[in-house]
C-alpha positions as CSV (number, residue, x, y, z in Angstrom):
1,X,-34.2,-2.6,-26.2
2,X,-38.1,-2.0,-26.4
3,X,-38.9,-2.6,-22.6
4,X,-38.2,-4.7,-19.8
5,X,-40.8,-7.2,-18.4
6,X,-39.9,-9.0,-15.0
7,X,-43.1,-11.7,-14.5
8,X,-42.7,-13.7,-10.8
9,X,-46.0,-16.1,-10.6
10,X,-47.8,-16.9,-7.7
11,X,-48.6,-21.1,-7.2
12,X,-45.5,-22.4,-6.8
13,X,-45.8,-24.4,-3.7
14,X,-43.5,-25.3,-1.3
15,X,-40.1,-26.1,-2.5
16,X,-38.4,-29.4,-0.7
17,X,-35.4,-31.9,-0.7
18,X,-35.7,-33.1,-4.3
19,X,-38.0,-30.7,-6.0
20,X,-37.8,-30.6,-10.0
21,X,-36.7,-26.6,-10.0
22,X,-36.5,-26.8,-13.7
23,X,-40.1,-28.2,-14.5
24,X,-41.4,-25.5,-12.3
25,X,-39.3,-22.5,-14.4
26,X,-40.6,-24.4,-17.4
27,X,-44.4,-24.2,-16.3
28,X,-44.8,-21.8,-14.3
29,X,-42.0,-19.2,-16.4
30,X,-42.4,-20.5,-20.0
31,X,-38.9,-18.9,-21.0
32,X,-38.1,-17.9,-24.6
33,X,-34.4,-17.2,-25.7
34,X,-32.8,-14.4,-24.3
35,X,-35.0,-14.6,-20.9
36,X,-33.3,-14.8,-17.9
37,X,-34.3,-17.1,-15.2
38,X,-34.3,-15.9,-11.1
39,X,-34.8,-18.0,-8.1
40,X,-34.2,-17.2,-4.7
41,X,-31.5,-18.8,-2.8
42,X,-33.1,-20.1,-0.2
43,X,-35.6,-22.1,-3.1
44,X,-32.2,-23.8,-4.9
45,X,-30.8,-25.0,-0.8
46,X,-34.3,-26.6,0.0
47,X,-34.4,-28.1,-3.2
48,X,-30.5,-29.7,-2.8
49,X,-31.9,-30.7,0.7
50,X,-29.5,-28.0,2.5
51,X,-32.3,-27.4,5.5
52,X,-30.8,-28.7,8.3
53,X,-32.1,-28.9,11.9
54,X,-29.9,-27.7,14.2
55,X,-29.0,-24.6,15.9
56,X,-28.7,-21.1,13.9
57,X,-25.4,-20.2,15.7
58,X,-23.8,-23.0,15.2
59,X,-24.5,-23.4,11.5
60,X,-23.3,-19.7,10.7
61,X,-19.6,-20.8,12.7
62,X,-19.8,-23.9,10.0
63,X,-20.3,-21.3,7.3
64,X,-18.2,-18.8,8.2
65,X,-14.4,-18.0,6.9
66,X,-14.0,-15.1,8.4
67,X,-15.5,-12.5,10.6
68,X,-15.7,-9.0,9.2
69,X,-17.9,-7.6,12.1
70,X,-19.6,-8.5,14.8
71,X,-22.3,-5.8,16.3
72,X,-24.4,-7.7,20.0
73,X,-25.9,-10.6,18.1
74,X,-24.6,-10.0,14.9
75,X,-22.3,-11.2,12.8
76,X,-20.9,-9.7,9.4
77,X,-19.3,-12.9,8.1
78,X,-17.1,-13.6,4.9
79,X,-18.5,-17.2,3.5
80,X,-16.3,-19.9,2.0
81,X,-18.0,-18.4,-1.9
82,X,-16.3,-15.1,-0.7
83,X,-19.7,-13.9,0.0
84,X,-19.9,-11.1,2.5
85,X,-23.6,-11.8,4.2
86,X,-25.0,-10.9,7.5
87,X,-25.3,-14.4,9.7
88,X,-23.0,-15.9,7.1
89,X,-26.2,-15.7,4.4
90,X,-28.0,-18.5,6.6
91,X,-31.6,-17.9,7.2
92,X,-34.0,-19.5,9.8
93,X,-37.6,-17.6,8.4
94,X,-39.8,-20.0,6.0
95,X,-38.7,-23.2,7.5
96,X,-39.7,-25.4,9.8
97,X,-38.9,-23.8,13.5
98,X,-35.5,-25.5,14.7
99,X,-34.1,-25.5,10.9
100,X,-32.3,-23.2,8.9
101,X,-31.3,-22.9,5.7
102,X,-27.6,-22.4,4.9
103,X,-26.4,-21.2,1.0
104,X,-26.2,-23.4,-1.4
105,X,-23.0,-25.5,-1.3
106,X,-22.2,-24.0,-5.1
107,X,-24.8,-21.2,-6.6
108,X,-22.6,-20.6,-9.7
109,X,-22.8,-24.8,-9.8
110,X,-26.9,-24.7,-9.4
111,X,-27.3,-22.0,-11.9
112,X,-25.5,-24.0,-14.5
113,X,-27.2,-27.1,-13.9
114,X,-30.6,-25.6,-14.0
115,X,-29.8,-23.5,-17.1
116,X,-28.8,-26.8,-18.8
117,X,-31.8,-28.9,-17.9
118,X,-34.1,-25.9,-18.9
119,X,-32.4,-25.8,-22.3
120,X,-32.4,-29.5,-22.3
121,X,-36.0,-29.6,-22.0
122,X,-37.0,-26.4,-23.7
123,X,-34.9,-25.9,-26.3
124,X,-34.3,-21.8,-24.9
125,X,-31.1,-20.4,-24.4
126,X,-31.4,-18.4,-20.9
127,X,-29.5,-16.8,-18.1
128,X,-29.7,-17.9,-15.0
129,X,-29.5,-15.4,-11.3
130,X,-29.9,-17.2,-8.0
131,X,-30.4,-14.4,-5.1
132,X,-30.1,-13.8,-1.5
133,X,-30.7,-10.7,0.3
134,X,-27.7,-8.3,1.8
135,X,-27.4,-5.4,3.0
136,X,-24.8,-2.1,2.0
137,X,-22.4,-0.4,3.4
138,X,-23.5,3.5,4.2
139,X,-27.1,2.7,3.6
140,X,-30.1,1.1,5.3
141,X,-32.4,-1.5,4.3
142,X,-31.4,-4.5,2.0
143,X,-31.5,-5.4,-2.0
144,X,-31.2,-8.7,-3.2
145,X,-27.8,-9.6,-4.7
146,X,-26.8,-12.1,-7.3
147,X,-24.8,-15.1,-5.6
148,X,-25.2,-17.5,-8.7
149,X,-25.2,-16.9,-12.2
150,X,-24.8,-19.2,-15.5
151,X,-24.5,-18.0,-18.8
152,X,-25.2,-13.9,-17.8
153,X,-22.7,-11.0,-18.3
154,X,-22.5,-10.6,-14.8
155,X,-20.9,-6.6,-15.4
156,X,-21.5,-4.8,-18.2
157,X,-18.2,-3.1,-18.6
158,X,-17.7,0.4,-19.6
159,X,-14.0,0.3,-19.9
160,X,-13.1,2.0,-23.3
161,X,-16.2,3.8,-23.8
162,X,-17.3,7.6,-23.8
163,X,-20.1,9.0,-22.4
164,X,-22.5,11.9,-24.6
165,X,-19.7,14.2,-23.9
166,X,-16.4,12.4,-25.1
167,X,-15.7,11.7,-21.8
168,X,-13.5,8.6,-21.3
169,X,-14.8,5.7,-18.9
170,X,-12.4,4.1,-16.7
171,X,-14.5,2.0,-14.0
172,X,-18.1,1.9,-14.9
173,X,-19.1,-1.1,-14.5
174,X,-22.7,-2.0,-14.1
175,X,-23.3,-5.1,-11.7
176,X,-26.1,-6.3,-13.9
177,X,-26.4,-9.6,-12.3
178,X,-27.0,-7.6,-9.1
179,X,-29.6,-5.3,-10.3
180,X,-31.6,-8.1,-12.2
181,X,-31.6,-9.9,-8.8
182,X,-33.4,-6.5,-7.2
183,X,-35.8,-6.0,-9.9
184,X,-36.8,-9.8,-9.6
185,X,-37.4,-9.3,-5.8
186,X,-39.4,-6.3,-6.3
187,X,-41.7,-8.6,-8.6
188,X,-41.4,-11.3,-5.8
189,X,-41.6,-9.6,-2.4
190,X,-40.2,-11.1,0.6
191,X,-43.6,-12.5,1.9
192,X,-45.3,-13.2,-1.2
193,X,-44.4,-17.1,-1.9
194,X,-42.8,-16.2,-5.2
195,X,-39.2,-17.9,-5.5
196,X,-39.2,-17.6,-9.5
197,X,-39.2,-14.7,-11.8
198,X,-38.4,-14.2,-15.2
199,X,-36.9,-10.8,-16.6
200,X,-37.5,-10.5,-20.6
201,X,-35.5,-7.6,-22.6
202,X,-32.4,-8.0,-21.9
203,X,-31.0,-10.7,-24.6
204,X,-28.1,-8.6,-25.1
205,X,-26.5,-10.2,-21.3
206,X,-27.2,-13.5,-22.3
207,X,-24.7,-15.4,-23.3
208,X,-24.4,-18.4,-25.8
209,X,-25.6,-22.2,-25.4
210,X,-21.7,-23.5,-25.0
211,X,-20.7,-20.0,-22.9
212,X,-21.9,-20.3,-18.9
213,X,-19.5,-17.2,-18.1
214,X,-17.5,-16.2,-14.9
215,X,-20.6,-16.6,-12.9
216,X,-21.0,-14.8,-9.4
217,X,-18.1,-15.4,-8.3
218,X,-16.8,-13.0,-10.8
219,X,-18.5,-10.1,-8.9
220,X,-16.5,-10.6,-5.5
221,X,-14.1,-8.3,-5.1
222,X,-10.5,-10.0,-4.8
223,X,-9.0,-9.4,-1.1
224,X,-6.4,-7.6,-2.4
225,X,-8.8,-4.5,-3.5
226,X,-11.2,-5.1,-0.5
227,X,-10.9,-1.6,1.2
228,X,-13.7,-3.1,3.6
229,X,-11.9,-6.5,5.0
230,X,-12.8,-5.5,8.1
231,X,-15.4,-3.5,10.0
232,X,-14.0,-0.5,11.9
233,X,-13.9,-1.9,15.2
234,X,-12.5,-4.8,14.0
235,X,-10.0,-3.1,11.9
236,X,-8.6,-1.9,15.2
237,X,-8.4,-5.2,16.8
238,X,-6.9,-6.8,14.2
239,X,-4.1,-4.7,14.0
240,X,-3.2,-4.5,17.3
241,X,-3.7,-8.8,17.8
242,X,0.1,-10.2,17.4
243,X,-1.2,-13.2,17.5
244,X,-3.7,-13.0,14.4
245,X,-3.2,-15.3,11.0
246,X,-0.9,-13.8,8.3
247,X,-3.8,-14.7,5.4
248,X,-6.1,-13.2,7.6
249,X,-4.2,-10.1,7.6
250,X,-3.9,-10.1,3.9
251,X,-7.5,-10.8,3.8
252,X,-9.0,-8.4,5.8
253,X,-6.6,-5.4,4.5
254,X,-5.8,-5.9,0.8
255,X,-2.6,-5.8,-0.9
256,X,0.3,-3.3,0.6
257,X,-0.2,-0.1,0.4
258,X,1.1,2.8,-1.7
259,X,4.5,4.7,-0.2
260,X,2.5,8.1,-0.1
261,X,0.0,6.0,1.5
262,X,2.6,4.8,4.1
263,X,3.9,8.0,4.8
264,X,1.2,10.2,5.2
265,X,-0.4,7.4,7.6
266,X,3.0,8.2,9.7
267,X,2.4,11.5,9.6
268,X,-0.9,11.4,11.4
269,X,0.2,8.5,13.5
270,X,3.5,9.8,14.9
271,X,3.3,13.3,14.2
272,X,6.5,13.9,12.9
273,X,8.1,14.7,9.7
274,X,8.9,11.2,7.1
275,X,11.2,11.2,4.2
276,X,10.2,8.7,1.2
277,X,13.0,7.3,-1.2
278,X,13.2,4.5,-3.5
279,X,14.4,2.3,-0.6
280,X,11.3,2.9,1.8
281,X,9.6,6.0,4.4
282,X,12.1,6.7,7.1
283,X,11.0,8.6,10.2
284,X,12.4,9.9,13.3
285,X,11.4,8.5,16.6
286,X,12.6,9.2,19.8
287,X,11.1,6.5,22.1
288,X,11.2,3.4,20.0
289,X,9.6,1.4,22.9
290,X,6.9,3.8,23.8
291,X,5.8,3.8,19.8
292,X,6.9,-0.5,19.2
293,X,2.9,-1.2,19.2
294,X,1.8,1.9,17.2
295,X,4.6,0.6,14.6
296,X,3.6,-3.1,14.4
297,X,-0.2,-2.0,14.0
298,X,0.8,0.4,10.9
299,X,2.7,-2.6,9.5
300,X,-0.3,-5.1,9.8
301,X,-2.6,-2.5,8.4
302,X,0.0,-1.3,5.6
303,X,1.5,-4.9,4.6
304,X,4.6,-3.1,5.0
305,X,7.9,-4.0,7.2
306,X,9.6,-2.0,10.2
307,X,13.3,-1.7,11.5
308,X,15.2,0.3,13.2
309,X,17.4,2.7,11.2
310,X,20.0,3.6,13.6
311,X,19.2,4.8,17.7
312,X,16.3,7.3,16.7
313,X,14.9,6.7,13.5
314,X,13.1,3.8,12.0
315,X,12.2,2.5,8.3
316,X,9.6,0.7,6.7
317,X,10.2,-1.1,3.6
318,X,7.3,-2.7,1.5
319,X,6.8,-6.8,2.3
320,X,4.7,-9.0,5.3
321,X,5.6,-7.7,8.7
């Protein structure tokens, strides 16, 4: 690799219901092979005619699965792509006041279609990124993120590999979709007009004509390993609501947890001594009905089971509460 270029013009215009997205990457980018193509988000929903006039609240409860935290006015929310966006990723700035602008239905969908047509029309072979802007976990500010892709290596996987030492690598694995997305936007800027950019040097991610790849969705993280299903507060709630959904539960806590897991979470719970066997984590309890609601929270959280095990211990076996 000689360099990287990333190139985002100015001139593009407003971006409607029914704008031609590919004739603009094709004039205004003028892709080669290899390039990969970037447009914002927001750019791909105006142009499928996805502003809609209505109020902002009520379109984020339309776009919403799930609520992962909720802070005054705002909302965390888990989106029907899996997406985990503040407001649900829908966006009332650069629109007509009274409208906002929801995702696209399918961003994996519009980066395929537009890769085709600009292949179509070209004859280049590109990858495509669509983008929306999120924030992290532990930090402040925002980056842009990929939520579309079509024929990109969305991670480069280290698995296999050693590094200049011999050491083995296990989990690195570069979101590349993610960081082409923030170098775009730093060639773009949030108030400069510029939904396209073009990044050049990076060939090696792009994928053949006939191969559109896993897409975006291939960088949300199953529930299962989500060890962020929930915001703290929330976390709490949830376990201690009988009354909430058993997918939701599954959703917002991941897959059951590990018997070391289980028992050193009784530990600190109930502070008393647990024995773990192949059967399960048995611990002593004296009051059963003074710790019932400390038991079924650990089971929601854990994905384990409870019973009693004779008048002053209980067990908890892995399976749904």
């Amino acid at each position: 690799m000689s360099g990287l270029e990333v190139h985002a013009p100015d001139g593009i215009g407003e971006v409607a219901a029914g704008t031609d997205l590919a004739a603009l990457v094709v004039t205004h980018l003028a892709p080669r092979d290899g390039d990969v193509v970037v447009v914002t988000s927001k750019a791909v929903a105006k142009a499928e005619g996805r502003v809609v006039a209505s109020d902002r609240e009520s379109v984020i409860d339309e776009e919403t699965v799930r609520v992962v935290a909720r802070r005054g006015p705002t909302r965390i929310a888990r989106t029907r792509h899996g997406l985990t966006l503040a407001a649900a990723g829908v966006d009332n700035s650069n629109v007509v006041a009274g409208s906002v602008v929801p995702l696209p239905l399918d961003p994996d969908a519009s980066a395929r279609a537009l890769r085709a047509e600009v292949r179509r029309r070209t004859g280049a072979v590109v990858g495509v990124v669509v983008t929306d802007t999120a924030g992290r976990a532990w930090r402040e500010g925002q980056t842009d993120i990929a939520v579309g892709a079509a024929g990109l290596r969305v991670l480069d996987d280290h698995a296999g590999r050693v590094d200049s030492y011999g050491n083995p690598l296990a989990v690195t694995a570069p979101a590349v979709a993610d960081e082409i997305a923030s170098a775009a936007e730093l060639a773009q800027g949030k108030l400069g007009g510029r939904p396209l950019a073009l990044l050049r040097g990076r060939a090696d991610l792009v994928l053949p004509a006939d191969e559109d790849g896993p897409g975006a969705a291939g960088l949300v993280r199953a529930p299962e390993r989500d060890m962020f299903g929930y915001g703290a507060r929330e976390a709490v709630v949830a376990a201690l609501a009988a009354r909430v959904d058993e997918a939701e539960l599954r959703d917002g806590f991941g897959g059951p947890a590990a018997a070391a897991d289980v028992a050193d979470a009784l530990t600190r719970v109930l502070a008393v001594p647990v024995l773990v066997d192949d059967a399960g984590v048995t611990a002593p309890v004296a009051d059963l009905h003074a710790a019932r609601v400390s038991l079924d929270a650990l089971t929601r959280v854990l994905g384990w089971s409870w019973e009693p095990a004779g008048t002053s211990e209980v067990r908890f076996v892995p399976g749904s509460p």
